[in-house]
GULUMDREN-494129 format. One record per residue (C-alpha): residue in three letters; x negated, y negated, z. Coordinates in pm, 1 decimal, padded with zeros to 6 digits. Example, Ala and Ser with C-alpha at 12.3 -4.5 7.8 and 13.67 -1.06 7.14 Angstrom:
<rs>
<'ALA', <-01230.0, 00450.0, 00780.0>>
<'SER', <-01367.0, 00106.0, 00714.0>>
</rs>
This chain:
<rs>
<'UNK', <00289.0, 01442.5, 00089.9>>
<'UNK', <00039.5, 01314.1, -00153.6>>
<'UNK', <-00174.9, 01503.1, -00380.4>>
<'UNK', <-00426.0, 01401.3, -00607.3>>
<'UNK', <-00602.5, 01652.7, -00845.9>>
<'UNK', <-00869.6, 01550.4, -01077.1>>
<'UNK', <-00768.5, 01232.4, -01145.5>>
<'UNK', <-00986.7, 01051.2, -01381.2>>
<'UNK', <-00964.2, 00679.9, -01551.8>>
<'UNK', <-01212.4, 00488.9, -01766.2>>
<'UNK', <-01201.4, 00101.6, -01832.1>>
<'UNK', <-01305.1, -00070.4, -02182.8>>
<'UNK', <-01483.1, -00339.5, -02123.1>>
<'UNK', <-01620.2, -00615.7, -02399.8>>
<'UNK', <-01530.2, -00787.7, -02695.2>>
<'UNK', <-01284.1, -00602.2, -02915.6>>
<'UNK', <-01478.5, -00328.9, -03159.6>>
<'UNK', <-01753.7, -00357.8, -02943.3>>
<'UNK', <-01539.4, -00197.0, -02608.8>>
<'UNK', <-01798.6, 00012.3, -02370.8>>
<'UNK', <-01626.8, 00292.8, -02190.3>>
<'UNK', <-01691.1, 00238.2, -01807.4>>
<'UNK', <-01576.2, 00542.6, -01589.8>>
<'UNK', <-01391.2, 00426.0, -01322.0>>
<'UNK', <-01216.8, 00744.6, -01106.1>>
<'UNK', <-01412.8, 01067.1, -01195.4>>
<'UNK', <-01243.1, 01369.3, -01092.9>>
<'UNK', <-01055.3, 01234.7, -00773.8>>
<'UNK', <-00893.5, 01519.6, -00546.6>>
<'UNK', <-00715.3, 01372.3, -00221.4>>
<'UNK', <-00494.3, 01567.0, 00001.4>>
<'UNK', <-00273.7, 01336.0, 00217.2>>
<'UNK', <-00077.8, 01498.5, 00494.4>>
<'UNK', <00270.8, 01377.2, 00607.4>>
<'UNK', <00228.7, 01141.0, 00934.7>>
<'UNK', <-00168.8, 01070.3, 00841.3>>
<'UNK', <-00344.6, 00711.2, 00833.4>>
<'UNK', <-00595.8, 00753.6, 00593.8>>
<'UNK', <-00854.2, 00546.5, 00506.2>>
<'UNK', <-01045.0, 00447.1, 00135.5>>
<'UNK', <-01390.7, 00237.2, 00253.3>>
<'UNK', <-01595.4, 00124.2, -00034.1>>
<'UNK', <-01780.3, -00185.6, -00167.4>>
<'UNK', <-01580.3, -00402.0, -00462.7>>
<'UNK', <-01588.1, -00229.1, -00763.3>>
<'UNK', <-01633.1, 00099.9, -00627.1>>
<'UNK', <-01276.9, 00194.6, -00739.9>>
<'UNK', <-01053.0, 00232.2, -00448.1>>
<'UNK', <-00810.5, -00037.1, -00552.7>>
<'UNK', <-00748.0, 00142.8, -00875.2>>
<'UNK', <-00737.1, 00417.1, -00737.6>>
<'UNK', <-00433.8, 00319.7, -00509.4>>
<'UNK', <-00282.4, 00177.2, -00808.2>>
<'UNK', <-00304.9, 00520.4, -00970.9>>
<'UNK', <-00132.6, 00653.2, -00650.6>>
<'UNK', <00142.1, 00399.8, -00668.3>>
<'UNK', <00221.0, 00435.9, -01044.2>>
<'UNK', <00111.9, 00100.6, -01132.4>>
<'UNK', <-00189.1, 00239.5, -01398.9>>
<'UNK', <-00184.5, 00567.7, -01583.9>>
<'UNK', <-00524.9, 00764.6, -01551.0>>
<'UNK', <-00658.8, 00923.2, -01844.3>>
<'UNK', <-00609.9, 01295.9, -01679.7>>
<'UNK', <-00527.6, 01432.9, -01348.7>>
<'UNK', <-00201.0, 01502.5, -01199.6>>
<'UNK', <-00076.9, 01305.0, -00915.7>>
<'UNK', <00190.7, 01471.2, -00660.8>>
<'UNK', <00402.3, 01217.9, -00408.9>>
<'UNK', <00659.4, 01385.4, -00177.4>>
<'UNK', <00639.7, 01698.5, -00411.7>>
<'UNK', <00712.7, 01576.2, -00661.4>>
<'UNK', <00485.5, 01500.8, -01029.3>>
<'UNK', <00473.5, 01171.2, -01120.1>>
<'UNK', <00179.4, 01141.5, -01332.4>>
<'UNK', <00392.0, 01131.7, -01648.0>>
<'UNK', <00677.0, 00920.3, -01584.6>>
<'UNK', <00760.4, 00657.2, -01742.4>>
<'UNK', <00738.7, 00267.2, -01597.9>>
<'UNK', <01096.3, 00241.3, -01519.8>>
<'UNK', <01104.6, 00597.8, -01394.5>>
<'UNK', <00805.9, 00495.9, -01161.9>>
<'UNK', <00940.5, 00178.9, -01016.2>>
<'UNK', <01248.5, 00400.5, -00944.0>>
<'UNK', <01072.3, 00632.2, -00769.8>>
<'UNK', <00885.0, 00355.0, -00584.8>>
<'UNK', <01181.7, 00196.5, -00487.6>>
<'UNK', <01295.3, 00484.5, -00306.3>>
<'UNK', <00972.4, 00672.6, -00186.6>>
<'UNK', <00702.1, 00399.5, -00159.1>>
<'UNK', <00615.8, 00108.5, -00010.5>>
<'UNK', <00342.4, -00173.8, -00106.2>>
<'UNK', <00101.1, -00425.1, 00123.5>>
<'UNK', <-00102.4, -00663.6, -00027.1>>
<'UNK', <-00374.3, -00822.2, 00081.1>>
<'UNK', <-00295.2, -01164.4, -00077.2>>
<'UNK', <00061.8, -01087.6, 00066.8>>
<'UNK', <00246.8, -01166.8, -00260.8>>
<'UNK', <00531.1, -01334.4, -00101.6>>
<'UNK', <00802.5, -01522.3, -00330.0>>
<'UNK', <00720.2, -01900.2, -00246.2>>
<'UNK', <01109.5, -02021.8, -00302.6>>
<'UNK', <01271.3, -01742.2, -00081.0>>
<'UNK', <01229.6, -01739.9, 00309.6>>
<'UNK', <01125.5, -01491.6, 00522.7>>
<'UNK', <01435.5, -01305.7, 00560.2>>
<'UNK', <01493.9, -01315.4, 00178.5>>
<'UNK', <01156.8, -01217.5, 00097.9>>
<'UNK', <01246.7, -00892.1, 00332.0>>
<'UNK', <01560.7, -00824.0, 00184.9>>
<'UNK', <01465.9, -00838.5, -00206.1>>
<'UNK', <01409.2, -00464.4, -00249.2>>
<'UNK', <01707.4, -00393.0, -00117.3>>
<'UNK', <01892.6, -00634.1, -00334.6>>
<'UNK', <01762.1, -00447.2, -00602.2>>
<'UNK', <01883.4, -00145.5, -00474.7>>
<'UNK', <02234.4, -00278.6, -00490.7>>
<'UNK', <02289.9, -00250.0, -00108.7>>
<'UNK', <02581.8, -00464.5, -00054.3>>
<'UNK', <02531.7, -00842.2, 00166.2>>
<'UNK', <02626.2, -00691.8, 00522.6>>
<'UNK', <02426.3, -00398.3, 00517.6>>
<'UNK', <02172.1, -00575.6, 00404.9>>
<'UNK', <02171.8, -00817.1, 00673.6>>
<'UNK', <02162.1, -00572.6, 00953.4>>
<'UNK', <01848.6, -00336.2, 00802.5>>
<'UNK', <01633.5, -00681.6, 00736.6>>
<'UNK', <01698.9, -00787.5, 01081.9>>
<'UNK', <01648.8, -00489.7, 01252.2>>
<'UNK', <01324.3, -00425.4, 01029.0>>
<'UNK', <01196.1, -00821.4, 01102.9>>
<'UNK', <01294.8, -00785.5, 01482.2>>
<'UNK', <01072.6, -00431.4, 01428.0>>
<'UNK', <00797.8, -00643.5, 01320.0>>
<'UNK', <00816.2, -00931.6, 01511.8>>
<'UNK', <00925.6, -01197.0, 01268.9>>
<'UNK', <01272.0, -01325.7, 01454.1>>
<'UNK', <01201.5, -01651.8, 01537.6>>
<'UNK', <01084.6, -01734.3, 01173.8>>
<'UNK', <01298.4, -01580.7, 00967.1>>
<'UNK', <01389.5, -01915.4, 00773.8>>
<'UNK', <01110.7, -02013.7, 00756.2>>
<'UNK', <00913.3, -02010.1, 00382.5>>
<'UNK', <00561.4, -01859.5, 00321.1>>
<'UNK', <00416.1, -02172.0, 00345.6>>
<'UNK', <00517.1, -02266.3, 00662.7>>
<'UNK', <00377.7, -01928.1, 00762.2>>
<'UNK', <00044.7, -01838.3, 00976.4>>
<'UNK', <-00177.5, -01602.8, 00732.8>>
<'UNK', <-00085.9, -01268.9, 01051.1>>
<'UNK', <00292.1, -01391.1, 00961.2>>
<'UNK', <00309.1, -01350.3, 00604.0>>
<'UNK', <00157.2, -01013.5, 00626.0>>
<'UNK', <00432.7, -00880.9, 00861.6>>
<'UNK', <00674.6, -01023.2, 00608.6>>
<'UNK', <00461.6, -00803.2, 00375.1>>
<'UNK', <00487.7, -00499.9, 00604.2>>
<'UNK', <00838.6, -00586.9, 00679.8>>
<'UNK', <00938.9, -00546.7, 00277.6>>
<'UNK', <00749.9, -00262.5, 00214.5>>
<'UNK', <00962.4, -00062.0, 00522.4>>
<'UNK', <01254.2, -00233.1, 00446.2>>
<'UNK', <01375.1, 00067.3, 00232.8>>
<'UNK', <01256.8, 00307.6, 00456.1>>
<'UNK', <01002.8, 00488.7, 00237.6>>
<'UNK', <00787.4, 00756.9, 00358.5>>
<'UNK', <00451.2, 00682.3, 00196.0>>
<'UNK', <00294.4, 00287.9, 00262.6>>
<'UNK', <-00011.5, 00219.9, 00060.3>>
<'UNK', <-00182.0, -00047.0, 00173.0>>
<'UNK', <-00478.5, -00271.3, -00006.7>>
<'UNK', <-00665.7, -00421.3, 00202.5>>
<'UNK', <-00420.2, -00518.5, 00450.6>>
<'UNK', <-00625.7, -00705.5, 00695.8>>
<'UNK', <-00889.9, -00895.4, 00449.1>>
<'UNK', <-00734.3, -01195.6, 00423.7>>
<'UNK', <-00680.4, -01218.2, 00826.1>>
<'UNK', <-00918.7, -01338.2, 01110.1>>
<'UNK', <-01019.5, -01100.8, 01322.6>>
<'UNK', <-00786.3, -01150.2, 01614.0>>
<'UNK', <-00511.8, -01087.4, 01365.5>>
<'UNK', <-00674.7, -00785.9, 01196.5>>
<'UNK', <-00619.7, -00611.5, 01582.1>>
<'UNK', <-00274.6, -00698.8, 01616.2>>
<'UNK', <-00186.6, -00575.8, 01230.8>>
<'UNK', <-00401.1, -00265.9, 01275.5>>
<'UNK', <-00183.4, -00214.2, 01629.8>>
<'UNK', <00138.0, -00253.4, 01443.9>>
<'UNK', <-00000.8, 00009.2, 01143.5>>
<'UNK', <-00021.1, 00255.8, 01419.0>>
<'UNK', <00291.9, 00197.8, 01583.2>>
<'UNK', <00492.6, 00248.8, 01270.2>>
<'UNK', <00321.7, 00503.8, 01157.5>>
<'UNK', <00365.1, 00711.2, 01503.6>>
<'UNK', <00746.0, 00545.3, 01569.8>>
<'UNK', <00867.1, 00551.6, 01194.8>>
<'UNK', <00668.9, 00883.2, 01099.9>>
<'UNK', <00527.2, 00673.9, 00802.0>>
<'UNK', <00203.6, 00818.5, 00594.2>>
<'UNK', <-00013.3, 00501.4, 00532.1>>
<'UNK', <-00252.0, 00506.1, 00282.2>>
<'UNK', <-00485.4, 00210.0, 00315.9>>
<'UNK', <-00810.5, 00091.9, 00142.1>>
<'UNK', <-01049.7, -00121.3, 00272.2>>
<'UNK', <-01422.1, -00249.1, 00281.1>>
<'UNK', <-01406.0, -00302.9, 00659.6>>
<'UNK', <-01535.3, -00024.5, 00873.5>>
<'UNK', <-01374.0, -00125.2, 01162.4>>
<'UNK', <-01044.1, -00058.4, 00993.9>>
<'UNK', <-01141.8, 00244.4, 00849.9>>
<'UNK', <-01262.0, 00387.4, 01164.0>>
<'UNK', <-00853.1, 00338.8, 01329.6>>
<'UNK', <-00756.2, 00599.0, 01085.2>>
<'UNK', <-00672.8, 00955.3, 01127.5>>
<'UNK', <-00901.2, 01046.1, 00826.5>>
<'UNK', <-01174.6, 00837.5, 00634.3>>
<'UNK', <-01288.1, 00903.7, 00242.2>>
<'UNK', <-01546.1, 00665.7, 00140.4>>
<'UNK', <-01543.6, 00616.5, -00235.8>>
<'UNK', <-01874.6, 00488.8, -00429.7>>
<'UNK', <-01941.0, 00473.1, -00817.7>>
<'UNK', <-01545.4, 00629.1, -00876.0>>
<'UNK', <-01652.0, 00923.1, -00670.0>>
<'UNK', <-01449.9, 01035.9, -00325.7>>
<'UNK', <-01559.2, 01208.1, -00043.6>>
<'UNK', <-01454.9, 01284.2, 00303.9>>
<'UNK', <-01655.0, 01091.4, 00606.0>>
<'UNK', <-01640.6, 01079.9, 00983.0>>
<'UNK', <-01394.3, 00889.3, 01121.1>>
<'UNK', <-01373.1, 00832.8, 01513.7>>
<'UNK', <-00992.4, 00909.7, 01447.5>>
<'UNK', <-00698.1, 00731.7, 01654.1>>
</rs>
């Protein structure tokens, strides 16, 4: 499902002709099996968020090759990537990233506009994907209006919304209270068991990395296996 293989980046950092080379991802191998939760822990800066980036074509490492769904995507292009994304991956944030001007419902159905999908069809996946969620009785509503637990569903809703099988997730619950955390970590699970979906999900929080089938913990670029008291 996903494969990783040596994947290294480096960051310059400093005033122009004075850069510093800062390794970031040094060698990275990752084997993600289809139907897993997996798990990234690590403190900030550690590298896990670029390293998901790397994953979802958003940053070209400096070597490596990265596999998704069989297929090699560590030299395609941006547009070929976003195509590819479109199709085979979807996104969480944890700041949620929601358009501000669009409601619910049209925040859901944007990738699929995209797509092309014509107005009906369109109407019955975002539905069905929003009832999936729980997110019926606000589905005209606009971010703002929005509890914090809300807006992520609307997150989680357009990420599934074109049915991908790969969801990478960053940092899903860090913006929620714990009460909400639970009830987004139960709904992670339920999709992932109901929809067959392989989440990939980074986080600093134990807690959440502990609900996943597998754990890596990543520290100074480097990633390694660790227990997990798996779902």
């Amino acid at each position: 499902m996903i494969t990783l293989t040596n994947i290294q980046h480096t960051f310059l950092i400093g005033k122009k002709g004075q850069e510093k080379k800062v390794p970031v991802l040094k060698n990275v191998d990752l084997q993600v099996d289809a139907g897993d939760i997996v798990a990234i822990v690590g403190k900030s800066g550690s590298g896990k968020s670029t390293l998901l980036n790397a994953i979802a074509g958003f940053l070209k490492t400096d070597s490596g090759s990265i596999k998704l769904n069989g297929i090699d995507t560590t030299d395609l292009s941006e547009a070929e990537h976003a195509k590819f994304r479109l199709k085979n991956v979807g996104f969480i944030f944890q700041n949620f990233q929601l358009m501000p001007g669009l409601t619910a419902f049209e925040n859901v159905e944007l990738p699929l506009k995209i797509q092309g999908m014509g107005k009906s069809a369109r109407f019955q996946v975002v539905r069905q994907i929003m009832d999936r969620v729980g997110l019926n009785e606000v589905i005209d509503h606009y971010p703002n209006e929005l509890s914090g637990g809300q807006q992520q569903r609307v997150c989680i809703a357009r990420a599934l919304v074109t049915k991908p099988s790969i969801i990478l997730a960053d940092e899903p619950t860090g913006s929620l209270d714990s009460e909400t955390e639970l009830e987004i970590l139960d709904l992670i699970k339920s999709l992932n068991e109901s929809m067959d979906i392989t989440f990939v999900v980074i986080t600093h929080d134990e807690e959440v990395a502990n609900s996943a089938h597998k754990k890596y913990r990543m520290h100074d670029g480097e990633l390694k296996e660790a227990t997990t008291s798996a779902v």
